[in-house]
N, C-alpha and C positions, 0 to 999 in steps of 0.2 A: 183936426186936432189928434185924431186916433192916429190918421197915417204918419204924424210926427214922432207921434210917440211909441210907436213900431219902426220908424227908425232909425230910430235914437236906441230902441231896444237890440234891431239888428247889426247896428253900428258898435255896440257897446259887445256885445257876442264875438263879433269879429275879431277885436281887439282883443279879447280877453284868449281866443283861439291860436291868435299871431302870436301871443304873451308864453303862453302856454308851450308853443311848437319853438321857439326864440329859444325857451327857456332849456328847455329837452337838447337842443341840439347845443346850447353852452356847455352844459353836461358831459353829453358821448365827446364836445371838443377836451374837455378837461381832464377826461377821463385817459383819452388818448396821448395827450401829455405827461401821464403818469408814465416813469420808469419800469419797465419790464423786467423779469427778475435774469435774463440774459446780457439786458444792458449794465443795471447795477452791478454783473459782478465785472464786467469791463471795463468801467467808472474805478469797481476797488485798485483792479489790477493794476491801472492806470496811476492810479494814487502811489499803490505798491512801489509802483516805478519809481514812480519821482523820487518819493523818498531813500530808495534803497540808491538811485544816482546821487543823490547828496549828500549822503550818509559817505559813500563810497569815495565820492570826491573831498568831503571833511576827513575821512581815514588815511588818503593818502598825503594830503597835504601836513598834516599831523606827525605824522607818519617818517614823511619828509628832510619836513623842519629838525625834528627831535637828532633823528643820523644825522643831519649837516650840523646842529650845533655841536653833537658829539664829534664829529671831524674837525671843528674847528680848537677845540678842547684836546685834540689826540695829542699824540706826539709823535717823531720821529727820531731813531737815534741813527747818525749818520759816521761813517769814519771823515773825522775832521783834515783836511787834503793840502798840501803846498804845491808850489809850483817848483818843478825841477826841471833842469836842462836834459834831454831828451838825448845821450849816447848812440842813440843806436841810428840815428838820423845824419846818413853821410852831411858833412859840410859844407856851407855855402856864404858867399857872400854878394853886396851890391856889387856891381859893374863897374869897374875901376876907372872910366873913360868918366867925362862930366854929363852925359844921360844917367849914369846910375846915381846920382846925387837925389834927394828925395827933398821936397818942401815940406811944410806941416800940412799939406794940402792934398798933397799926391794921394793917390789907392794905388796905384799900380807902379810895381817893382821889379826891375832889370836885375836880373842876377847873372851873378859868374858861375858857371857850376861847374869850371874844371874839365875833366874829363866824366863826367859824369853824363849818361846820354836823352837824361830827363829831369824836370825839376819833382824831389824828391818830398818835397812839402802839401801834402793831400789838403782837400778844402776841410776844412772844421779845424787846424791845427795851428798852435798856438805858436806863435814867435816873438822872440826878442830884437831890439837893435836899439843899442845903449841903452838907455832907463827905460823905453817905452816898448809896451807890448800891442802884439796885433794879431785879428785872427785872419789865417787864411779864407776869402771866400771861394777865389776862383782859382783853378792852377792853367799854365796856356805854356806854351814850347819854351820860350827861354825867363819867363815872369809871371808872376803872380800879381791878381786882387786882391788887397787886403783890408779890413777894418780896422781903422785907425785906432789908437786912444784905447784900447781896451783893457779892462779891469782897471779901471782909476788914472791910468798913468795918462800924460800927458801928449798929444801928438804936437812933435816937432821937427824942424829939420834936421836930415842926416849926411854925413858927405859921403862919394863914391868909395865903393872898397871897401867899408864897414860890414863887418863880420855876422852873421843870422844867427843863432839861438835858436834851435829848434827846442820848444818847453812841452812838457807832462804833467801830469801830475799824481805826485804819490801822497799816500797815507802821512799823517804823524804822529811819530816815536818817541815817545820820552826818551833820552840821552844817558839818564844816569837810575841806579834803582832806587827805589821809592822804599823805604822802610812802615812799619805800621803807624810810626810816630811821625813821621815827616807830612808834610802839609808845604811842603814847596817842591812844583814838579819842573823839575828843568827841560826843555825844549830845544830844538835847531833855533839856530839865529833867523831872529825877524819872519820867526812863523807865530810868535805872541800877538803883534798886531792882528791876526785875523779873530783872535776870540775877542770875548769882549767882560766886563766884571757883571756879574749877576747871571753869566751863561752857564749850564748845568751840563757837565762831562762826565762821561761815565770810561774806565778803565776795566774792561772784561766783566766785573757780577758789581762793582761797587761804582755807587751814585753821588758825585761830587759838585758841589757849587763855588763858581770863582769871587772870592773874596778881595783878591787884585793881583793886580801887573805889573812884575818889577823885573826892565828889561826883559829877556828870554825865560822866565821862568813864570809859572802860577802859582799864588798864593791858593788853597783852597779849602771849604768845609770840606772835612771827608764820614763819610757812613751816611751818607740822606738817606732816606726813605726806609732804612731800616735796614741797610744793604750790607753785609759782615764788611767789614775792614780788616786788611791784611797787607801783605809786600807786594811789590810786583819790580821785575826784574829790568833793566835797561831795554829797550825796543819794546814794549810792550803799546800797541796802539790807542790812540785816544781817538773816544767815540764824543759826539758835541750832539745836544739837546736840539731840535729845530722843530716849531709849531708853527699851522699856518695860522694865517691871520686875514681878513676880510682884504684889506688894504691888497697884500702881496696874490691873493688868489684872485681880485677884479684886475691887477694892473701886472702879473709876471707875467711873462714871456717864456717861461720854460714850465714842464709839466712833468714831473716825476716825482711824486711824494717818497718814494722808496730811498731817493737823495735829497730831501728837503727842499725840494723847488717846488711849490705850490701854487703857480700861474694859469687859469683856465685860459687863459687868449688863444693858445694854438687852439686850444679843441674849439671854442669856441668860433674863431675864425676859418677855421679848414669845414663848421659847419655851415657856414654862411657862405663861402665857397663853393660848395656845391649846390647849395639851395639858388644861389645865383645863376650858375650854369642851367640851374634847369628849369627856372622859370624863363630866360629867354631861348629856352627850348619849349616850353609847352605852352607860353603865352601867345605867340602867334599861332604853333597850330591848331590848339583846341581853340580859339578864338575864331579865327577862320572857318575850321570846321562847323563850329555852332551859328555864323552867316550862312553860311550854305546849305546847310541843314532847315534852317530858320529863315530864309530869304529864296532863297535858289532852288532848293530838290522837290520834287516832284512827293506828295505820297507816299508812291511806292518806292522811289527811292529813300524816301528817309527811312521807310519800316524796314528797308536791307541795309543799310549802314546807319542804323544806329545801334545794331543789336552786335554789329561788325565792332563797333568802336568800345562798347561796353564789353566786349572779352579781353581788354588789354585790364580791366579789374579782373578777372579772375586767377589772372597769372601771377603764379605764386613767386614773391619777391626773388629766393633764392634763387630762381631761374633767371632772373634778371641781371641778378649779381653776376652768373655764368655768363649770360651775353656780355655783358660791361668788359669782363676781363679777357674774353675771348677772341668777342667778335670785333666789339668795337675798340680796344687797345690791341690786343696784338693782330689783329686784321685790316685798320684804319690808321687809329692814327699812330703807332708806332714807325707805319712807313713812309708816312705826310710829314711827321714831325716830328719824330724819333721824341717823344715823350717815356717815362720809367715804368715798368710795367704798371706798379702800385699808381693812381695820375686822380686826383678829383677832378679833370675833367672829364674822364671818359664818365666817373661814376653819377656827376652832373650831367651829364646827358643821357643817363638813361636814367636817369630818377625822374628827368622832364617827360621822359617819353611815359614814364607810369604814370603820371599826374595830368597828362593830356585829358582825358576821360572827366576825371574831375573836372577840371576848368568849362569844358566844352560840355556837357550836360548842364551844370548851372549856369550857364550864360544862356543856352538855347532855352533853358525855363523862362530867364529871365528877359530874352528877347521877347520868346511866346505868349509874355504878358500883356506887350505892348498892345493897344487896341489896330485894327484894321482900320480902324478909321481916321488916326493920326496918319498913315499910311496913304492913304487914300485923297488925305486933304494933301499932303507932299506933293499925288501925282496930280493934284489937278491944278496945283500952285506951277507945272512944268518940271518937278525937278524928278530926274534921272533916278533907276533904283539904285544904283551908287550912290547918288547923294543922299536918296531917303536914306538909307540903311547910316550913313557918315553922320546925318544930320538932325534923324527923328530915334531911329530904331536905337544907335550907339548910346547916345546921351539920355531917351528915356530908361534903358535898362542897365545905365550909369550904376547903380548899388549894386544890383545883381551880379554885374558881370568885376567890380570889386570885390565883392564878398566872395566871389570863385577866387577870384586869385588870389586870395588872403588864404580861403583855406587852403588852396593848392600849394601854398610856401609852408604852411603849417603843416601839410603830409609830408614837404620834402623836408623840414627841421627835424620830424622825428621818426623819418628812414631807417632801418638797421642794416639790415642783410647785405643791399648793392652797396652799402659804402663799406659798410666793414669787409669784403670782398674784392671790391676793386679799389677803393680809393687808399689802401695801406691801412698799417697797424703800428704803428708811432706817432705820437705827437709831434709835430714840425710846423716852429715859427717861421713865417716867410714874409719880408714886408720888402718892398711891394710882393702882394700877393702872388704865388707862381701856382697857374694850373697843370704845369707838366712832370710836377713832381709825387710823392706819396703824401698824404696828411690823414689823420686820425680825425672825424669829428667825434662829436658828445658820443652818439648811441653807439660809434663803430666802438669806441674806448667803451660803455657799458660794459659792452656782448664781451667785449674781450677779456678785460679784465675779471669780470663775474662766471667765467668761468674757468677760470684758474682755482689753484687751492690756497685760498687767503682766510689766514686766521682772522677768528671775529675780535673786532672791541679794535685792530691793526688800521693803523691810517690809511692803508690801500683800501681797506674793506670798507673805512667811512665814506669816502674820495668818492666811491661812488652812488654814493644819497647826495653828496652835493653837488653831482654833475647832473642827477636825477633832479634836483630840488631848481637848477639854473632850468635846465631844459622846462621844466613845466611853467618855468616862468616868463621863457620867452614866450612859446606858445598860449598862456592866459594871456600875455598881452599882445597878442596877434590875434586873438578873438576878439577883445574886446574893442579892438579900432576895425574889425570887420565889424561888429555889433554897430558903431557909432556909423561909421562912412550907412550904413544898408539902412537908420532910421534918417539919418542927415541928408541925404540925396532920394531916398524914394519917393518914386511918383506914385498919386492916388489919382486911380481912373475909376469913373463909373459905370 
């Protein structure tokens, strides 16, 4: 009974010992859990961040918005233009034999040019032949490419022999003088149809609205906006109101605010343009690179070429831009393919060649995720390390090696220096797309434009919050289908 009851006593000691030493060491565990006052302020800083990134990213978007709706709000006042017959443009006509006769179908036009030893009609310029107008595309030894139907008019058939109209276009002149009392401005013949009633003209310092159109002349309000009313003498130019509008800046073709043409498509397109050229430049060989790295090199080889392949990130863009136009157009391909110096393909390919690094570091992360032992079961299944890589390694780091290349389009969309350097400095629509000519994208047209001397509150000066405001939004939504593809295909290993 005693021995029981010793122990029951030693037993109960024990416990209470265990209890005790349990207890102590949940403690120094708890205690150690506690944030340190080196960590807490790395938690703040961290916080700091976030906040000041968001805060940063709500400022510019804000920011943004506010200059593009003022751009859309601006105005432009432009000298309102006719078309005239072009004097100075030796004479030409069709081909008098029945090849020079044209269908409503034709582009290409046989001409006579006399004794003339070239065809004198440059591409961009406008022609006539009877009612219908065309522009020159292409000029070649004895005929020209043309686009049909152009400015409204109608393409039809024409017969041999029919006489060319080389067209310009000049300003328009009021015809007769305007007193302070008058309110009817007479014009040239059949240059009324281009205005239209509710369009606002301005004549040198005074602001007018068209009230209507009767034949060649405008009815108008005169003195808007508080603007003095007075004479103004025959030839005196009329200047026409032109605001963009959402409609004409998604869907125009031409890009010069300073003439009322408000189309983002060139810039837009001469960006995508090059971002194309240079993802099928850097998608194969940063992709390659990060198999071989990640499949093939040894160690030691990967610790000397990969530090090799990370110095193409330190090279400062400007320098690239100088290769682009240097080495690789006037060294390359100006003597393969006789391209213009200005060319977005050159600058398309060396924007791939900066982005190589990008791609190929993220994809070798994301190869490097893959377990060893998905690998492993491949080789015992018999298949080849070509196949594994084709068949385990590719498809499990399927998001990984997307999300590189989303970013890697997303660095080349918003590129400055190599395009505004080698890919030219005007806007130019080209459909089908031409790489062997100049084009402006978005940032080359920023850099450019933003640093000229352009008054504030001026539609030049808005024009570019809203080519800032397009750009941020291709690239928000180039992140975020990087964001979906990287949760929507990732694999989870244990």
């Amino acid at each position: 009974m005693e021995q029981a009851i010793e122990g029951t006593s030693y037993s109960n000691e024990r416990s209470r010992l265990l209890t005790e030493a349990l207890g102590k060491r949940a403690e120094r565990t708890d205690i150690g859990k506690r944030a340190r006052p080196g960590e807490r302020i790395i938690l703040i800083l961290l916080f700091a961040a976030g906040l000041l990134s968001i805060f940063t990213t709500a400022f510019i978007v804000i920011f943004l918005g506010t200059e593009a709706v003022g751009f859309f709000q601006s105005r432009a006042w432009i000298y309102a233009k006719m078309t005239v017959v072009d004097q100075a443009v030796p004479p030409v006509s069709l081909r008098s034999d029945a090849e020079g006769a044209v269908t409503s179908t034709d582009t290409s036009l046989l001409l006579d040019l006399g004794d003339q030893p070239r065809v004198p009609l440059i591409p961009g310029t406008l022609i006539q032949i009877g009612d219908e107008i065309m522009r020159v595309v292409e000029r070649r030894e004895r005929s020209i490419i043309v686009e049909r139907g152009y400015d409204g008019t109608e393409a039809v058939a024409h017969e041999a022999g029919l006489p060319i109209l080389a067209l310009k276009e000049d300003t328009v002149k009021i015809t007769e003088a305007l007193g302070e009392e008058d309110v009817r401005i007479a014009l040239p013949e059949d240059v009324a149809d281009s205005f239209a009633v509710g369009d606002m003209i301005h004549l040198e310092t005074e602001t007018m609205r068209i009230a209507a159109i009767e034949g060649s002349s405008l009815v108008v309000e005169r003195g808007l906006e508080d603007t003095p009313v007075r004479a103004y003498p025959a030839n005196t130019v009329v200047q026409v109101e032109r605001r963009p509008t959402l409609l004409t800046y998604l869907t125009g073709t031409r890009w010069q605010p300073q003439t009322g043409d408000f189309g983002v498509l060139p810039l837009v397109e001469s960006t995508f343009m090059t971002t194309f050229i240079a993802i099928l430049t850097a998608l194969p060989v940063g992709l390659a690179a990060a198999i071989y790295l990640s499949e093939y090199a040894t160690q030691r080889v990967r610790a000397i070429l990969n530090p090799i392949l990370e110095i193409l990130v330190g090279v400062p863009t400007v320098v690239f831009g100088f290769f682009a136009l240097q080495f690789v157009t006037i060294g390359v391909l100006r003597p393969l393919f006789g391209v213009d110096i200005y060319n977005t393909l050159s600058a398309g390919l060396v924007v791939g060649i900066m982005i190589v690094p990008t791609i190929a570091s993220m994809s070798l992360d994301a190869m490097g995720s893959v377990p060893r032992g998905l690998r492993e079961a491949s080789y015992g299944l018999g298949a080849t390390k070509l196949e594994t890589i084709a068949k385990v390694v590719l498809p499990a780091s399927l998001s990984g090696v997307v999300a590189a290349v989303i970013l890697g389009i997303s660095r080349a969309v918003g590129e400055t220096m190599i395009v505004a350097i080698a890919a030219g400095a005007g806007p130019n629509w080209t459909f089908p797309p031409n790489f062997t000519v100049g084009a402006e994208t978005m940032t080359g047209h920023i850099a450019r434009i933003s640093g000229g001397d352009l008054s504030y509150q001026s539609v030049d000066y808005s024009s570019i919050f809203s080519i800032g405001l397009t750009l941020f939004i291709i690239t928000f939504l180039l992140t975020q289908v990087s964001t979906y593809i990287t949760r929507r295909f990732r694999e989870m290993y244990e």
